[in-house]
MDTraj code that builds the backbone (N, CA, C; nanometers):
import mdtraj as md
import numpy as np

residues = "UNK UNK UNK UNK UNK UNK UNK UNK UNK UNK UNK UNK UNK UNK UNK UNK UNK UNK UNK UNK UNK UNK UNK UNK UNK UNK UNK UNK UNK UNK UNK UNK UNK UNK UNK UNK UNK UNK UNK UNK UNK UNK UNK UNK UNK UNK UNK UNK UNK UNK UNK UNK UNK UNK UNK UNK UNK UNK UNK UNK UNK UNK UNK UNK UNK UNK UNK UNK UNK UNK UNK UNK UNK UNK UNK UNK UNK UNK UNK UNK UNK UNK UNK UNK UNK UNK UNK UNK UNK UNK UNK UNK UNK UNK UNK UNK UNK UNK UNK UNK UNK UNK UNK UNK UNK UNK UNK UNK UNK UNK UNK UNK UNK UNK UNK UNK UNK UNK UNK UNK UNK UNK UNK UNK UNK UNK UNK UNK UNK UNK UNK UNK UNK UNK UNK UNK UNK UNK UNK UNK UNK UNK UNK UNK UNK UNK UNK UNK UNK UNK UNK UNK UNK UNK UNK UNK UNK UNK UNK UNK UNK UNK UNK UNK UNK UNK UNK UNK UNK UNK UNK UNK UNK UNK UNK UNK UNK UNK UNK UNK UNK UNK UNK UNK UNK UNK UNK UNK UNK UNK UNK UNK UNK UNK UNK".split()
xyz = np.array([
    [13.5572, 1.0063, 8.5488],
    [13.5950, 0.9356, 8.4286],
    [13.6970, 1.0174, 8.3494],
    [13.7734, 0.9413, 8.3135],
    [13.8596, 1.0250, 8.1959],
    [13.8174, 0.9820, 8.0725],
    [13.9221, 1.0551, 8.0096],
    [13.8716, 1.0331, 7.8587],
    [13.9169, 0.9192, 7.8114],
    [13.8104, 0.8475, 7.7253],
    [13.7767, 0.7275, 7.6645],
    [13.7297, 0.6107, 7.7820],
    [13.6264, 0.7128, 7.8597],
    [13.5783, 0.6315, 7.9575],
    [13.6451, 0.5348, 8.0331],
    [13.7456, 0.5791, 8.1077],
    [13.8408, 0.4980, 8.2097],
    [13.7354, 0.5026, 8.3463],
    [13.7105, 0.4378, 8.4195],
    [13.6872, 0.4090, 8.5102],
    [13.8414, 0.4133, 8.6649],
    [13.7899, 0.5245, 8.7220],
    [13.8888, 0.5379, 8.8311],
    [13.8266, 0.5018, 8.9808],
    [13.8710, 0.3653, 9.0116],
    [13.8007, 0.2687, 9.0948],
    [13.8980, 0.3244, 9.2364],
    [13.8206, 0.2574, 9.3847],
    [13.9012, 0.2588, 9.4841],
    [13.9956, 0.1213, 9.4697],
    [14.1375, 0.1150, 9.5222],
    [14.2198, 0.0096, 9.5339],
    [14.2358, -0.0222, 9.6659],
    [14.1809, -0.1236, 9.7132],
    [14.1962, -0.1523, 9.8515],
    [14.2942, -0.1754, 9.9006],
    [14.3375, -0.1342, 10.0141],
    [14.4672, -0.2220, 10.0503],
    [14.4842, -0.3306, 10.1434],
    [14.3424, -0.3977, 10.1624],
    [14.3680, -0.5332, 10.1507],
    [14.4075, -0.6679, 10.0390],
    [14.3353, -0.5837, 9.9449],
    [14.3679, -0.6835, 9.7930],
    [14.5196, -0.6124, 9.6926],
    [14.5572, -0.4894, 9.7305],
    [14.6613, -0.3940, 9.6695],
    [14.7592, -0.3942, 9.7142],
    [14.8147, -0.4436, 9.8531],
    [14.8877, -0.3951, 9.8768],
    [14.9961, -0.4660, 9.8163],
    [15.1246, -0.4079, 9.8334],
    [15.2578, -0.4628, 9.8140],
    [15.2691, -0.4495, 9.5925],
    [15.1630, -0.4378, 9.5669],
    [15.1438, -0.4202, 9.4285],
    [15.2475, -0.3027, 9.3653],
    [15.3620, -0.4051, 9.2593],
    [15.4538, -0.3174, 9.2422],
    [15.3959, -0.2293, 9.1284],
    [15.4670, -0.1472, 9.1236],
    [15.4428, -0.0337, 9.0316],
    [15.5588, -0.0017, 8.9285],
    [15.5838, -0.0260, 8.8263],
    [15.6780, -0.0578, 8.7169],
    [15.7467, 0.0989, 8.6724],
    [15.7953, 0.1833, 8.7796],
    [15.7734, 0.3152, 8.7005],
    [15.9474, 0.3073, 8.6433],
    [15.9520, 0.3762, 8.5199],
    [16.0656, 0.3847, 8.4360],
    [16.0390, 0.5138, 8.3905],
    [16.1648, 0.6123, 8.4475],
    [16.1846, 0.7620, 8.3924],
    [16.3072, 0.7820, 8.2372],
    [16.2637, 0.8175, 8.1637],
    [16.3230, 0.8660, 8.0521],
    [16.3199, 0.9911, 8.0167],
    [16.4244, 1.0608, 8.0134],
    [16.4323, 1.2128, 7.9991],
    [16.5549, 1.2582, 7.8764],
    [16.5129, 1.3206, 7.8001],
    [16.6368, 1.4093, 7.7209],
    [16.6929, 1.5468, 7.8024],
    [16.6231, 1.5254, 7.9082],
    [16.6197, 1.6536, 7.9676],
    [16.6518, 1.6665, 8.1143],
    [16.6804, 1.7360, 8.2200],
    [16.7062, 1.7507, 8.3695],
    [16.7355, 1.9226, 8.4442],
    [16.7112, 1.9175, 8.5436],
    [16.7144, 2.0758, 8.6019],
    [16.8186, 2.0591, 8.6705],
    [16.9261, 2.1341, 8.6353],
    [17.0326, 2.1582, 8.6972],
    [17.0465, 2.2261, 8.8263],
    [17.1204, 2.1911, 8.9483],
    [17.0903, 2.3113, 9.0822],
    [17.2273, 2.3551, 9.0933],
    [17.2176, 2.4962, 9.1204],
    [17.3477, 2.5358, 9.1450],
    [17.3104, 2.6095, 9.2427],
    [17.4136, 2.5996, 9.3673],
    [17.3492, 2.6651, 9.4579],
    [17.5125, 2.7381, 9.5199],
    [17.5109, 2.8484, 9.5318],
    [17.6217, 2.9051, 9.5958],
    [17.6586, 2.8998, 9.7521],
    [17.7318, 2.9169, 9.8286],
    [17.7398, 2.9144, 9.9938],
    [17.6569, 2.9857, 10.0437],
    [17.5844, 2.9374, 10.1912],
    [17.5472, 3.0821, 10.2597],
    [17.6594, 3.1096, 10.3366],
    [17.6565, 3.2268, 10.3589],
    [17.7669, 3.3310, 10.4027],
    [17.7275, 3.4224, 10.4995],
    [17.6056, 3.3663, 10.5178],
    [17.5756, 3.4811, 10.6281],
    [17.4573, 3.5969, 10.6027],
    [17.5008, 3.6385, 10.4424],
    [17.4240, 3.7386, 10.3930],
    [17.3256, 3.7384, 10.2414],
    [17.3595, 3.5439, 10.3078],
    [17.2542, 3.5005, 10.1248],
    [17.2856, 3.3995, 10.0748],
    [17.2246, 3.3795, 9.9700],
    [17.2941, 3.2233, 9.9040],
    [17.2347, 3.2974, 9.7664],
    [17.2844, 3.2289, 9.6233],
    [17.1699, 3.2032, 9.5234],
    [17.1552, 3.0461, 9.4804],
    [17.0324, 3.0878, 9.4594],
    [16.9714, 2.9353, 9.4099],
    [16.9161, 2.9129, 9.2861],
    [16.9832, 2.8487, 9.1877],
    [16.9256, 2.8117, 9.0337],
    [16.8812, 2.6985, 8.9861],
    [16.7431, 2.6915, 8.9546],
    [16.7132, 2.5592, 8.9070],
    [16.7035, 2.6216, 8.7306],
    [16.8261, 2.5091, 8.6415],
    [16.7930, 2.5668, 8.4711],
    [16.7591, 2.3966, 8.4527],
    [16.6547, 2.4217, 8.3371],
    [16.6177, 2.2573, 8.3120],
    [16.7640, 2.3054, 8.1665],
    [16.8238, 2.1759, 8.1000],
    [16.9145, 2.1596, 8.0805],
    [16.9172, 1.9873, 7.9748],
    [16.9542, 2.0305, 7.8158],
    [16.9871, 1.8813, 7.7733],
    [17.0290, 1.7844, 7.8280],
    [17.0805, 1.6486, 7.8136],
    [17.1342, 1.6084, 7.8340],
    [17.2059, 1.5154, 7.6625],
    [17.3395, 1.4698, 7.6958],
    [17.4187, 1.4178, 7.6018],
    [17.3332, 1.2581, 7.5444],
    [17.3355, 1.2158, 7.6252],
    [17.2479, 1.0839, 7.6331],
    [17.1429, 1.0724, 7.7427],
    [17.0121, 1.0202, 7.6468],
    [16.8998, 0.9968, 7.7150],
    [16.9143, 0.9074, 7.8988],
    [16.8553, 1.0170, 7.9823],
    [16.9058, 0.9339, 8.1454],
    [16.7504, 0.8163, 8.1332],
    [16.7754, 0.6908, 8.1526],
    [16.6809, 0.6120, 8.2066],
    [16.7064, 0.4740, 8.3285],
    [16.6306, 0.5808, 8.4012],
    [16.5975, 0.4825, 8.5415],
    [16.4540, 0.3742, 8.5329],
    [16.5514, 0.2662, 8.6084],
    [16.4210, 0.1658, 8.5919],
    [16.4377, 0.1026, 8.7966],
    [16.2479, 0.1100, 8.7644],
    [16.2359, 0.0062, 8.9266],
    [16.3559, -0.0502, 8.9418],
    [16.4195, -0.1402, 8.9451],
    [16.5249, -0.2303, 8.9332],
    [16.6248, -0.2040, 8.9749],
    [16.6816, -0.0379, 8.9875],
    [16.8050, -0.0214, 8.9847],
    [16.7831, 0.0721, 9.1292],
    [16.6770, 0.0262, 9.2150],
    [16.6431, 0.0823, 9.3427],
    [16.6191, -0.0064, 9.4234],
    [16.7023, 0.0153, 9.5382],
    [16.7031, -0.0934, 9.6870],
    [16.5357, -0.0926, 9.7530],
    [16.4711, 0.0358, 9.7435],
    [16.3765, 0.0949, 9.7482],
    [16.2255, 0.1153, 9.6647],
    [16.1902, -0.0375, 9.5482],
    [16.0846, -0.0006, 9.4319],
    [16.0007, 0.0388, 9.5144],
    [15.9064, 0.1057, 9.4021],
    [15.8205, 0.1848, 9.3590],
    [15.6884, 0.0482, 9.4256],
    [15.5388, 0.0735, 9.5031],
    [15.4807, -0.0278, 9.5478],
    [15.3784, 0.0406, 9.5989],
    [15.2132, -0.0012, 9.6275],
    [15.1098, 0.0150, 9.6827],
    [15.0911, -0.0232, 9.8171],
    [15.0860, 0.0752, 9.9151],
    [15.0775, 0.0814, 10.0614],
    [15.1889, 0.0251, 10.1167],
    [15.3006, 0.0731, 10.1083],
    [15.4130, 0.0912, 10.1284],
    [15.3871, 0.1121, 10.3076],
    [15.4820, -0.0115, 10.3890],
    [15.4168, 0.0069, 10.5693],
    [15.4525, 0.1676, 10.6187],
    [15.5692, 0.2551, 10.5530],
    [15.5701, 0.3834, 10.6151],
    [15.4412, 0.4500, 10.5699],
    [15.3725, 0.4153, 10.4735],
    [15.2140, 0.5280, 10.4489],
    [15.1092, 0.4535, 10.5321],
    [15.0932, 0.4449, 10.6106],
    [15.0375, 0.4015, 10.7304],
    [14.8590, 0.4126, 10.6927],
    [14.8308, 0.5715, 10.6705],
    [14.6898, 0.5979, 10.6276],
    [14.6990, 0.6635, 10.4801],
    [14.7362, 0.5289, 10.4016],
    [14.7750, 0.5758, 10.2349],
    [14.5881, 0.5251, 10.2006],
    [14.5716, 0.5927, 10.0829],
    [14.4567, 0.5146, 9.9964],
    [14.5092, 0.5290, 9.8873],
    [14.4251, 0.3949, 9.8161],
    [14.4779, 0.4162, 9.6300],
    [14.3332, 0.4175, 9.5600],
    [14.3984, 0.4689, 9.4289],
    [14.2856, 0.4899, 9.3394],
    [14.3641, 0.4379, 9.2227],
    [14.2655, 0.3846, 9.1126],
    [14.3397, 0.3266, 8.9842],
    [14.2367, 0.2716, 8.8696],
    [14.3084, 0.2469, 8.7464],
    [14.2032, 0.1880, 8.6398],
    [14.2825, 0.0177, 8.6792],
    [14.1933, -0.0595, 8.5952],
    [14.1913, -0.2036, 8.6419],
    [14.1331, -0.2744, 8.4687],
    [14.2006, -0.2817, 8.4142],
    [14.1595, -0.3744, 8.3199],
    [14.0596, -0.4615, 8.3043],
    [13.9978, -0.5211, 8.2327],
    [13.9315, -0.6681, 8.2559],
    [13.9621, -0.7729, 8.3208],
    [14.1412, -0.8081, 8.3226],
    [14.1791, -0.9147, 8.3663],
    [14.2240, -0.8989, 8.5052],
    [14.1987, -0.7767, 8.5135],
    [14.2120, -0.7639, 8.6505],
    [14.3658, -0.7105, 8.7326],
    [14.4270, -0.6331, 8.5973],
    [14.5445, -0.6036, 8.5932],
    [14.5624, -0.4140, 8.6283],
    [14.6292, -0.3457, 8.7193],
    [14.6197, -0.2118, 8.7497],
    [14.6823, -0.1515, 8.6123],
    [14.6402, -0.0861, 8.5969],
    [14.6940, 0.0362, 8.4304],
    [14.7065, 0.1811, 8.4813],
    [14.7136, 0.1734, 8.6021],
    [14.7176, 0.3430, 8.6542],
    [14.7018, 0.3150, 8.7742],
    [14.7320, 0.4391, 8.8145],
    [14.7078, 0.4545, 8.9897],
    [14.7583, 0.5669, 9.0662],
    [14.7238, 0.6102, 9.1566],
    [14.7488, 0.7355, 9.1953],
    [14.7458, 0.6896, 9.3987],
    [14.8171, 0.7325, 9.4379],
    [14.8180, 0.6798, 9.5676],
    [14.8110, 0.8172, 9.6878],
    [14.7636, 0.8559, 9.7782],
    [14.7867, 0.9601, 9.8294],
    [14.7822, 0.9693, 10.0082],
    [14.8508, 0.9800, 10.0839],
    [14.8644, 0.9462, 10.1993],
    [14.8442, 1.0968, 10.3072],
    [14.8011, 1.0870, 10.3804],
    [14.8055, 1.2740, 10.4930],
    [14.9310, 1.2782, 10.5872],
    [14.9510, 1.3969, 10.5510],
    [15.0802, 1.4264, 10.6307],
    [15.0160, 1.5104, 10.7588],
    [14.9525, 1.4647, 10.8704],
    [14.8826, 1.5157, 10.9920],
    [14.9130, 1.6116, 11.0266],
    [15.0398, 1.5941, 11.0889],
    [15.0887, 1.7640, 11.1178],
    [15.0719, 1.9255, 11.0708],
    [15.1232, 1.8674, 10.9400],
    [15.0879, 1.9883, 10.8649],
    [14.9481, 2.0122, 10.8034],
    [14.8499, 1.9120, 10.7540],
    [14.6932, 1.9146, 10.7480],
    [14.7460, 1.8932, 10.5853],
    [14.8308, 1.8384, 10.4824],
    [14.9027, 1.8211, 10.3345],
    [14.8825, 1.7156, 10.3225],
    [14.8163, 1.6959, 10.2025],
    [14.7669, 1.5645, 10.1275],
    [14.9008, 1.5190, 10.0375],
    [14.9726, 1.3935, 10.0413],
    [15.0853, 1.4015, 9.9835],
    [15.0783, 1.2693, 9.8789],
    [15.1074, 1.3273, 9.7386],
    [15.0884, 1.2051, 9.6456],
    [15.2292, 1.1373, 9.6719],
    [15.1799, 0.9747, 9.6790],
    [15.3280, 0.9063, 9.7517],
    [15.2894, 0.8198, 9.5750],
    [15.2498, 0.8156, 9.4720],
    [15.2367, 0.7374, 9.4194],
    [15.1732, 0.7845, 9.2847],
    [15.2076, 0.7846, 9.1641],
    [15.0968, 0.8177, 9.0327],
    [15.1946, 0.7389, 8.9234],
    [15.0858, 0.6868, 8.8254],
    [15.1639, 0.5863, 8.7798],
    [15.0499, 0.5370, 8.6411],
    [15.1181, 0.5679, 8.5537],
    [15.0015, 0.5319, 8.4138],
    [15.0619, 0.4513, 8.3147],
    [15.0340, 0.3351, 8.2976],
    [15.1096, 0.2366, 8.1845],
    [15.0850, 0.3346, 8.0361],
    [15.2536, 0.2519, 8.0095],
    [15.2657, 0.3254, 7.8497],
    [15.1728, 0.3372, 7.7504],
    [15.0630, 0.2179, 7.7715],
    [14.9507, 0.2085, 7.6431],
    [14.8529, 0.2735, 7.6277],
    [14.8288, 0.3733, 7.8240],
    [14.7636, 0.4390, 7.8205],
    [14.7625, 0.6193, 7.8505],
    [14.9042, 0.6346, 7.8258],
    [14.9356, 0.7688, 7.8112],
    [14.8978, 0.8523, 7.7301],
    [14.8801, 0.9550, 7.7801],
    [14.8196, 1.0815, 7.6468],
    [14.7079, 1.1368, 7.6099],
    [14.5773, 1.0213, 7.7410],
    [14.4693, 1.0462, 7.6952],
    [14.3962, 1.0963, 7.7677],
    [14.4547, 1.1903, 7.9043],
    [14.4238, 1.2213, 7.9881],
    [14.3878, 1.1952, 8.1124],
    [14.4239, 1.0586, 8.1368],
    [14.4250, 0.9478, 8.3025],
    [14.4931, 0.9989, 8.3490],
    [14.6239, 1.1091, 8.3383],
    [14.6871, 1.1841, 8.4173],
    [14.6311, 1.2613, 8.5006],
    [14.5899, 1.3483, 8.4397],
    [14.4994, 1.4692, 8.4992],
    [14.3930, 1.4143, 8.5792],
    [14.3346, 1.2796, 8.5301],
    [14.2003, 1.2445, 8.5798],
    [14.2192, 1.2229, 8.7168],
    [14.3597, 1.0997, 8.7199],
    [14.3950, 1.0809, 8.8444],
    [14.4255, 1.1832, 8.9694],
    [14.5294, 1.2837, 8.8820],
    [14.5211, 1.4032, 9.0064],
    [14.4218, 1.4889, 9.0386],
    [14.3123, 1.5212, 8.9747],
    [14.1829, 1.5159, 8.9945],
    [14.1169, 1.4829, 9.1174],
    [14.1345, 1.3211, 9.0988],
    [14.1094, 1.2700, 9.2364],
    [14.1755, 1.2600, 9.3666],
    [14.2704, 1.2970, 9.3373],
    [14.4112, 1.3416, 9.4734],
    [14.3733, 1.4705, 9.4991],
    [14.3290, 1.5343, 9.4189],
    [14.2690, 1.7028, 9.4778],
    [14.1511, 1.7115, 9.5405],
    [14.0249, 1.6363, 9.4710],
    [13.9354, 1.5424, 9.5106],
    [13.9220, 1.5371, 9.6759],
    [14.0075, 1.4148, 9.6779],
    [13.9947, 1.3186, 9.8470],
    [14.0778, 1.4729, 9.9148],
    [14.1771, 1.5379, 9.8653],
    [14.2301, 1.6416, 9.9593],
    [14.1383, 1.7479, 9.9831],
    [14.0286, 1.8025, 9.9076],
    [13.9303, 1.8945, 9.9427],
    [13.8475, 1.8094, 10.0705],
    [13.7951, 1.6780, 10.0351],
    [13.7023, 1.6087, 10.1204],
    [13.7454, 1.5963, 10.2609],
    [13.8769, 1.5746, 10.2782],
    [13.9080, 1.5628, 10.4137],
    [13.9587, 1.6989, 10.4601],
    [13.9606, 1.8161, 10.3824],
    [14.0136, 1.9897, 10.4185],
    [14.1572, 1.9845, 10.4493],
    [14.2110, 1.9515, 10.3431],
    [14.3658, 1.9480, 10.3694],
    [14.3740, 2.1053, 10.3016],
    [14.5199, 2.1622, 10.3519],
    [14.5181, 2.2759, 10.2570],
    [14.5673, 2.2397, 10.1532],
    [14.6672, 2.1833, 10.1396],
    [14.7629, 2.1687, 10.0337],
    [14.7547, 2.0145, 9.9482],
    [14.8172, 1.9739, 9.8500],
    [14.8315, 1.8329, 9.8146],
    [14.9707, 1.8541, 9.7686],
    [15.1135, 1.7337, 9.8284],
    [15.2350, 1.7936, 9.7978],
    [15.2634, 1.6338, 9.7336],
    [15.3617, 1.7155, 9.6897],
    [15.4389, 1.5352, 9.6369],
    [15.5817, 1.5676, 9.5630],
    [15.6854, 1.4663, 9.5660],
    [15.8310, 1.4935, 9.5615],
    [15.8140, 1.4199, 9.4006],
    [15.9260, 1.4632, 9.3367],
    [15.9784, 1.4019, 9.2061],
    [16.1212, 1.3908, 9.2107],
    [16.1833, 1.3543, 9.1124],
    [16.3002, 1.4449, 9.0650],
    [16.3594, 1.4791, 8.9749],
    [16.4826, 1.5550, 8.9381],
    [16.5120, 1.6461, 8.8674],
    [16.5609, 1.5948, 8.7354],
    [16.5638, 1.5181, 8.7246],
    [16.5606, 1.4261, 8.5905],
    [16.4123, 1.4136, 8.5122],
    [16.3535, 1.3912, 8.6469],
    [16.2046, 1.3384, 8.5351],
    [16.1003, 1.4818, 8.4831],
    [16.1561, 1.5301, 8.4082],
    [16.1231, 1.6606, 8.3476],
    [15.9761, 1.6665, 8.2822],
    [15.9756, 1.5402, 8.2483],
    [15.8220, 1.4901, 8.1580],
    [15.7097, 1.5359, 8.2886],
    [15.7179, 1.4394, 8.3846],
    [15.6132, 1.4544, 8.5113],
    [15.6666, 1.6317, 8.5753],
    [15.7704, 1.6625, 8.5624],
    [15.7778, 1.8186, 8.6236],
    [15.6612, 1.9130, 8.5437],
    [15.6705, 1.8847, 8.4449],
    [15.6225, 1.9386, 8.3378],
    [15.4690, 1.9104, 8.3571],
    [15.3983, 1.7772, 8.3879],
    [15.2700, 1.7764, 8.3797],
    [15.2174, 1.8283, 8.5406],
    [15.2967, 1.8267, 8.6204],
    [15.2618, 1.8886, 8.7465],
    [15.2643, 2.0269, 8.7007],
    [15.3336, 2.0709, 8.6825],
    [15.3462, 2.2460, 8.6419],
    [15.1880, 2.2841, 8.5661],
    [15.1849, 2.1835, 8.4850],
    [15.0587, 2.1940, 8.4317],
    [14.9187, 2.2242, 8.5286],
    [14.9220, 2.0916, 8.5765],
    [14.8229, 2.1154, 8.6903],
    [14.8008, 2.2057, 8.8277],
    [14.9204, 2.2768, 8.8354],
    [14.8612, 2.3886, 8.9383],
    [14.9860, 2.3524, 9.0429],
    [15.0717, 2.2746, 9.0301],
    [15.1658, 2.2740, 9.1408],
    [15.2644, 2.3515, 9.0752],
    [15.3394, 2.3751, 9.2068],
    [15.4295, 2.5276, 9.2276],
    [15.5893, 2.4419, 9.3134],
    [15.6993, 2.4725, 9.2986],
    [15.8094, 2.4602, 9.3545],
    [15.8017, 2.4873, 9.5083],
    [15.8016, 2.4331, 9.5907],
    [15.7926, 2.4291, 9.7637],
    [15.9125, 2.3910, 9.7786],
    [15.9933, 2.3259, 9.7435],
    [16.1704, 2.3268, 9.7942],
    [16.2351, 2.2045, 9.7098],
    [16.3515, 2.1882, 9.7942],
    [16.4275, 2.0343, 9.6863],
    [16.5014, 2.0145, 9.8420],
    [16.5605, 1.8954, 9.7875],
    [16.6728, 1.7891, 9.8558],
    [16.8010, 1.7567, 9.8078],
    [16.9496, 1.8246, 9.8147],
    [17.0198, 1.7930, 9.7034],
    [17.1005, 1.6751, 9.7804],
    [17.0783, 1.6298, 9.8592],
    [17.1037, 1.4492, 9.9008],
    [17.0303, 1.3690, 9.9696],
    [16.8973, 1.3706, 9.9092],
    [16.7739, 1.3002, 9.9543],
    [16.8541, 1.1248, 9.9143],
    [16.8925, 1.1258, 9.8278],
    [16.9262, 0.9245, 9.7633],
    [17.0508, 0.9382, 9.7439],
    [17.1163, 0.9983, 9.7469],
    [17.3014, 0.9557, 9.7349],
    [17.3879, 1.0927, 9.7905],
    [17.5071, 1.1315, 9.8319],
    [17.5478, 1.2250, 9.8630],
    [17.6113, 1.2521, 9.7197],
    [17.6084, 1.2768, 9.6021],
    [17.6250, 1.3042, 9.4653],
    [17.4864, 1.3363, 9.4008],
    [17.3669, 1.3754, 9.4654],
    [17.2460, 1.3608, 9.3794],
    [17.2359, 1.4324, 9.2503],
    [17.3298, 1.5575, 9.2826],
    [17.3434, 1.6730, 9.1780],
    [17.4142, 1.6504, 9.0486],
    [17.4809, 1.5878, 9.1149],
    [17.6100, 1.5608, 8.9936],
    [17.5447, 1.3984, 8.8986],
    [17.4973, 1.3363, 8.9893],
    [17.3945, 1.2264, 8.9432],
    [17.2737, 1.2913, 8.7994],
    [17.2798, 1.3981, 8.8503],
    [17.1384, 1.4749, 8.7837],
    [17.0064, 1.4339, 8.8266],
    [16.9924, 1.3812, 8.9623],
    [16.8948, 1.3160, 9.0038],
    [16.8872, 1.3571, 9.1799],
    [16.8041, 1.4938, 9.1745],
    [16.8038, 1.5266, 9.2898],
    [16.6186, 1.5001, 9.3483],
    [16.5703, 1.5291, 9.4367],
    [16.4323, 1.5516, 9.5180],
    [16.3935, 1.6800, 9.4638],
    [16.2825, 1.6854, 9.4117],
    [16.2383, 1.8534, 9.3914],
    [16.1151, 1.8208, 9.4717],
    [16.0422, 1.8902, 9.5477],
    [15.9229, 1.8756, 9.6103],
    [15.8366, 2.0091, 9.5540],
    [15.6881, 1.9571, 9.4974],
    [15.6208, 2.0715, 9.4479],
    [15.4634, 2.0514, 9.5041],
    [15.4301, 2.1396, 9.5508],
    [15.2989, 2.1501, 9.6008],
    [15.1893, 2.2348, 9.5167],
    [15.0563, 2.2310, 9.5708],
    [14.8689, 2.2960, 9.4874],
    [14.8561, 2.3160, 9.6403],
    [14.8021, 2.4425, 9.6123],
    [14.7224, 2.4753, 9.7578],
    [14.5903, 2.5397, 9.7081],
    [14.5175, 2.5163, 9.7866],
    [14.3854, 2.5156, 9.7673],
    [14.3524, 2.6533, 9.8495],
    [14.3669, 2.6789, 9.9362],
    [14.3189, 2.8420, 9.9346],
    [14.4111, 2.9258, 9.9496],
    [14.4545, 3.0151, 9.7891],
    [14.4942, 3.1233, 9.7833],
    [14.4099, 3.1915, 9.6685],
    [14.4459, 3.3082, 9.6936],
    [14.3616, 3.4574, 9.6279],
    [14.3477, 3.3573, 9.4457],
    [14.2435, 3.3306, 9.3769],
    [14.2272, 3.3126, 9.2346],
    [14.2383, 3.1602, 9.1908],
    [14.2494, 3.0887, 9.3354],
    [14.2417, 2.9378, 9.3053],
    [14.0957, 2.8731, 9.2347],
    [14.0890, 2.7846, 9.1641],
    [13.9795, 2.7202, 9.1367],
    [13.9361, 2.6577, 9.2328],
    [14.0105, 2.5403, 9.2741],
    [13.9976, 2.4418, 9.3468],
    [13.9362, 2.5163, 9.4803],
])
top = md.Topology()
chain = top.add_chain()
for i, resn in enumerate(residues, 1):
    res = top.add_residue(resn, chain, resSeq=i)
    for name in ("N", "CA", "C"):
        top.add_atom(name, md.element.get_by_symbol(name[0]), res)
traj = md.Trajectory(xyz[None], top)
């Protein structure tokens, strides 16, 4: 349960699937990458988070690609979510296994505006750490990007760490876009972990 008694139900994906997910990023803010050549004997690599002149906002809409519940590439995705009375999703957290590597990967987290702030964030990844202890994954990973500084920020919070980026994961300009892939992972056994 989170706070003010949310109820975090299973979402089936017989009754869920294809269920869009409305996500809209707004940032005053973005991490800049500057990355120099390798040469043989090195590169450097800078991530500075960084103003911006005008507020960047991306909406579902302006992607060939929305945002959606059991998406056919997550093959063995599950969801978790709050559900209103009327029977309407207000959150959700989606998390799929990446086999190979034994990495629990959030493909999905998602909390309507009315109910931000009150801790369904945390609750939800909770339960993505949760189902990733139960099945002995080491890790739980999941991609963002470099625009959405708000969610960088609440991952940082929770125990994830920088594991790499993509600087043309969605356009060959992602950088200059200010909208690159950052991928950040929680691993569950190292020296002083809780989890």
């Amino acid at each position: 349960m989170a706070e003010n008694n949310f109820e975090i139900i299973p979402l089936p994906k017989e009754k869920w699937k294809g269920t869009p997910i409305p996500m809209t990023v707004k940032s005053d803010s973005y991490y800049d990458l500057e990355l120099s050549p390798l040469n043989g004997e090195g590169c450097n690599i800078s991530l500075i988070k960084k103003p911006v002149e005008k507020e960047i906002v991306h909406t579902a809409e302006e992607y060939d690609f929305p945002d959606g519940l059991y998406q056919d590439h997550w093959e063995k995705a599950e969801a978790y979510g709050v559900v209103n009375e009327k029977g309407e999703m207000k959150a959700c957290i989606e998390v799929c296994p990446e086999e190979w590597s034994n990495r629990l990967m959030v493909t999905e987290l998602w909390v309507s505006e009315e109910l931000r702030g009150r801790g369904l964030g945390k609750a939800l990844m909770d339960k993505a750490k949760e189902v990733a202890l139960q099945q002995k994954r080491r890790a739980l990973i999941l991609e963002t990007q470099s625009c959405n500084t708000n969610a960088i920020g609440f991952y940082l919070s929770q125990g994830f760490e920088l594991i790499g980026f993509d600087s043309c994961c969605y356009t060959n300009d992602d950088i200059g876009r200010r909208e690159f892939r950052i991928n950040l992972g929680f691993f569950f056994h190292r020296e002083g972990r809780r989890w």
